[in-house]
Structures are given as C-alpha cells and as structure tokens.
N, C-alpha and C positions, 0 to 999 in steps of 0.2 A: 504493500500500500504506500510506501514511504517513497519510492520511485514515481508512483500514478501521480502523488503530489508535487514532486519534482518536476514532472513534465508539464505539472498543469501551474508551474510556479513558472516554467520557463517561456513557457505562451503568455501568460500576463505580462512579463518583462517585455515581449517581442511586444506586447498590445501597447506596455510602455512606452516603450522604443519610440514608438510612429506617433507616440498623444503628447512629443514634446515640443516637436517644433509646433503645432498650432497655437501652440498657448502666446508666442512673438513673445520670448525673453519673459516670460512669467507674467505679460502685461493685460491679457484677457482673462476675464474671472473664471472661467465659467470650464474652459480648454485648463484653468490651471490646478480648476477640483479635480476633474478626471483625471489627468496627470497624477496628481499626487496619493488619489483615493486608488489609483492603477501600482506607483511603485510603493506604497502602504502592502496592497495587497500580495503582488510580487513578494516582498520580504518576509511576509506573515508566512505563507505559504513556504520560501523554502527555509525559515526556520522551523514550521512543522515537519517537514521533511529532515532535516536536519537532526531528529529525536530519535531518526534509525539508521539514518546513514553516516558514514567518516564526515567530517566539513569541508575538507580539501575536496574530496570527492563529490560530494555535493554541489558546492560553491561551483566547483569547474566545471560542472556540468550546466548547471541553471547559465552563468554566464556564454555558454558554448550554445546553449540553444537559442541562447537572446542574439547572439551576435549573427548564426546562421539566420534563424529569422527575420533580422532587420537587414541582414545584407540581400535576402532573396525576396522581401517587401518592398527595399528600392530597388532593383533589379525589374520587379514586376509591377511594380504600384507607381514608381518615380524614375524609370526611364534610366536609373542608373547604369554607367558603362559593364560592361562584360567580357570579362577577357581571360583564358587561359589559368595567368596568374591569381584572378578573384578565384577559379571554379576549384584552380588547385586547393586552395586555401581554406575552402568550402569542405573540402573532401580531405583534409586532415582534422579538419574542425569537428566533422562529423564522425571520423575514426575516432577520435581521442574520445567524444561521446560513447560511444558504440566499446572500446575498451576501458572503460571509468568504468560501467556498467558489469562488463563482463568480469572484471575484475577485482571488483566490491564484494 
C-alpha cells in the first residue's frame, strides 16, 4: 500500500509541477491556493508513504516521477523541444524508478 501512495504522491507533484507557473510569481489568488493546497498534498502523501518505505528511497522516487511527468507535460501540453538527449534522460529517470522499486 505504501508504494500505491507513493505513486499517487508522485502524480500530485506532476499536478504540482504545471499549477505553478499560473499563479504569475504567487500574484493570483486563486492559481496560488491550488498550488499550495496541491504541494500541501504532494508532501502529506509521500510522508505517509514514507511510514513503510527507506526515505532515500522514497524521496527519489516521488521526485523521479514529478520530474518524468513535468518533463513529458511540457513535451505534450507546452510544445517543449525533444531530442534524443531529453528521451535518454527520461529513460534512466524511469530505470532508476523501476530499480528503487525492485530493490526496496
């Protein structure tokens, strides 16, 4: 169970990720509840996860899925570029996921 949470702490982070540029530098109210009420949750989330898993292990994994996902949301959502070098990047990102896991 301490993993299902993890992943579901690592998709609030990605939900993070993309709820911070609207906010324009913390200056809209409204963009900068959600933001906060989003990395509130993010945190909550993988400190309950954190009651069964290592922390290093944990931590690197929540951070590993926020960063896959915010990179393949601008990818897909904001046109970001694409190149070889991101996809490599992507695909160690995702192994080091995939062994933290296997490995725990």
């Amino acid at each position: 169970m301490n993993w299902v949470v993890l992943m579901l702490a690592g998709l609030v982070e990605v939900a993070w990720s993309q709820s911070i540029k609207p906010t324009h530098n913390f200056t809209r109210p409204l963009p900068t509840l959600i933001c906060l009420v989003l990395m509130a949750a993010a945190v909550w989330l993988l400190s309950r996860a954190m009651n069964g898993l290592p922390v290093g292990t944990a931590y690197a994994v929540f951070t590993g899925i926020g960063a896959v996902g915010a990179i393949t949301l601008g990818i897909v959502v904001h046109d970001d570029p694409v190149s070889v070098g991101r996809m490599v990047a992507l695909a160690l990102i995702v192994g080091g996921i995939v062994m933290a896991r296997v490995t725990a």
